[in-house]
N, C-alpha and C positions, 0 to 999 in steps of 0.2 A: 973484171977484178973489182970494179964498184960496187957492181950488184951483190959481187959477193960477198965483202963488206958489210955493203950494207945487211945481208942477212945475218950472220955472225954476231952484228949490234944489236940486230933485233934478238937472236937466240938468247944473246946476252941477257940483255934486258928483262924477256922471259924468263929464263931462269931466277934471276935474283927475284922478279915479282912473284915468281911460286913461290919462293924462298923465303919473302917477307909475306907471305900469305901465311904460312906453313904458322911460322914465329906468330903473326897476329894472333891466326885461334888457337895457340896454344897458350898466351897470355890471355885469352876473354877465356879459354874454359877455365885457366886457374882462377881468373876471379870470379867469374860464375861461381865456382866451387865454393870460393871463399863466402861471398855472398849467401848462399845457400845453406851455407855450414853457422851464419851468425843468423839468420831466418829460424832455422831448426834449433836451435838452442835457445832463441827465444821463445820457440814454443813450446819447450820443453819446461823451461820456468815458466810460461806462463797463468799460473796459478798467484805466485811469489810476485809477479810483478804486477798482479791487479792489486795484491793487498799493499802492495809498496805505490802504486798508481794513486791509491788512495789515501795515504798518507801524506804525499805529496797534494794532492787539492787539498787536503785538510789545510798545509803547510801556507800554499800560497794565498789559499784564502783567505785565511788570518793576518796574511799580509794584504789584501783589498789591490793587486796588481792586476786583478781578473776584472775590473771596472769595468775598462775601454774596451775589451771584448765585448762584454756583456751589451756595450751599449752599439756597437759598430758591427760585430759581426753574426751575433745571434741572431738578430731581427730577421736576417738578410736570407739566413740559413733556415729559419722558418718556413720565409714564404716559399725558402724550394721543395721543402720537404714537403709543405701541405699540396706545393704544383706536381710532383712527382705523384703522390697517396690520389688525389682527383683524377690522372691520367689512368692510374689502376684501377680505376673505378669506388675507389673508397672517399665517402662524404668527408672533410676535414676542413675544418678553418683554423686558423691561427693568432693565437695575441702577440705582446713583443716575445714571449720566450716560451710561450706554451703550445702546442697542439692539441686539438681536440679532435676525437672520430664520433660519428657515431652512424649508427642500423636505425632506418625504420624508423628516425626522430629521433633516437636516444641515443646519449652518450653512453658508448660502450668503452671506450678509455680514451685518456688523456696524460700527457708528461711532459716535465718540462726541456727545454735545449739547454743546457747551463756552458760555461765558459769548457768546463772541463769535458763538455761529450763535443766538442764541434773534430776533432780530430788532430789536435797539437801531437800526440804521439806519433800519430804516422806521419807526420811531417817529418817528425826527427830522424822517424826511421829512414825514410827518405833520404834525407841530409846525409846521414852517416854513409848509407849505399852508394851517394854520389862521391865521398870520398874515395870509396874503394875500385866503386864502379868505372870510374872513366882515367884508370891508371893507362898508359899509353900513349902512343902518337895518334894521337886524330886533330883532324880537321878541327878550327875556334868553331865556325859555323855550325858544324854535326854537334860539337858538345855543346853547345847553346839552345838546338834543337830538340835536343835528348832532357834536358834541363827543363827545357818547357815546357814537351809532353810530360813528364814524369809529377811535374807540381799540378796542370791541369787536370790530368789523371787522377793523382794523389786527392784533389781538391772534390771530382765528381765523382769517386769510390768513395769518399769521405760521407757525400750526401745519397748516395746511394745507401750505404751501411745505414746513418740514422733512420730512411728512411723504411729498411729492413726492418727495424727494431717495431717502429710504428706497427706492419704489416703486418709482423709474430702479434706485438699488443692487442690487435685490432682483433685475430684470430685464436687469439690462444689463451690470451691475461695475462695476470700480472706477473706470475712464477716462470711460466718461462720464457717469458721478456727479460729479467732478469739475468736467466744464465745466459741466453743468444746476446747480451750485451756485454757481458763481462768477458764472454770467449770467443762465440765467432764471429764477431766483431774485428777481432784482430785479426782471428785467421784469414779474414777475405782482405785488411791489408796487407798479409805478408803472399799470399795464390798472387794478389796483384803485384806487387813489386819485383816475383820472380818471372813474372809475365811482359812486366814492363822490361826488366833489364833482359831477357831473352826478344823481345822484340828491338830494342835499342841495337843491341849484338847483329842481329840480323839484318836490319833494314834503315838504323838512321848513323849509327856514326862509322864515320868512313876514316880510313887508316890514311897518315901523311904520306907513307909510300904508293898507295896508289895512285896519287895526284902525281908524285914524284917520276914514277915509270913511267905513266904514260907520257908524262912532257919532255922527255928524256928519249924513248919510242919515236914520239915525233919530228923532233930534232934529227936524230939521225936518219931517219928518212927522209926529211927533206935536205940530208945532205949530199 
């Protein structure tokens, strides 16, 4: 009569843990959804929001808020872009905010990092998907984990894209460095952030009920 019990708790248990499985991904694919659904619409204006992107640096420029960037974190973003562009084999040095390539001895192009290319928009975008993103029961530690990846990530696609841009300059000039900045630029923040929140889904934040079954699982088997 124990044993049997005890099985009954376990079926139990089982059950309800399908049950809050079931509810999980049905809550991460609505946000997924949802996520994907504000992703794609950004790319859909994204034309409207370069010309509005650039209004805004106009904006804040003239207000001189962009200083302390300029002085703390552009330098910093150089020397990765020029460490990145030497690992691919291309010639680059760097000053506080400019990059230089060049072929053969000569400088074939050169541009500068300003406050407004280091990647504040994909931060935000970021931001905003963390609101949406971690709606649910999970684990502090998983969503703190997810938080991490997502800014470190955020921070080394950030330097990767500039240093894309360099790449097209270095091989192409100056016309179509231009468009690959203005546009797939962003595209490669938004492939990554439905990247990131499809791998976050999958492999780092873990649901409170699963911690909850199994210690519950346990319990009654050890009783």
């Amino acid at each position: 009569m124990k044993n049997s019990s005890i099985s009954l708790r376990v079926n139990k248990n089982k059950k309800q843990s399908v049950k809050n499985t079931k509810t999980r991904f049905g809550l991460e694919k609505y946000t997924f959804r949802i996520i994907f659904l504000f992703l794609a619409i950004l790319l859909v204006f994204l034309p409207f929001l370069t010309t509005f992107n650039e209004f805004l640096t106009r904006i804040v420029s003239n207000l001189r808020w962009y200083t302390a960037i300029e002085k703390n974190i552009v330098p910093y973003e150089v020397k990765m872009v020029v460490a990145v562009l030497k690992t691919l084999g291309i010639k680059a040095t760097g000053s506080i905010d400019t990059v230089y390539l060049f072929r053969e001895g000569q400088e074939v192009f050169r541009a500068m990092i300003i406050w407004s290319c280091i990647g504040w928009e994909s931060m935000i975008l970021y931001i905003i998907t963390l609101f949406v993103g971690l709606q649910g029961s999970y684990r502090i530690s998983s969503k703190i984990e997810c938080v991490v990846i997502g800014f470190l990530g955020t921070f080394l696609v950030n330097i990767l894209r500039i240093s894309s841009v360099f790449v097209v300059g270095y091989f192409f000039g100056e016309l179509p460095v231009l468009v690959y900045h203005n546009y797939i630029g962003t595209i490669m923040i938004i492939i990554w952030l439905l990247l990131f929140w499809w791998f976050s889904y999958a492999y780092v934040l873990t649901p409170k009920e699963r911690e909850n079954t199994t210690n519950k699982t346990l319990i009654n088997t050890n009783k």
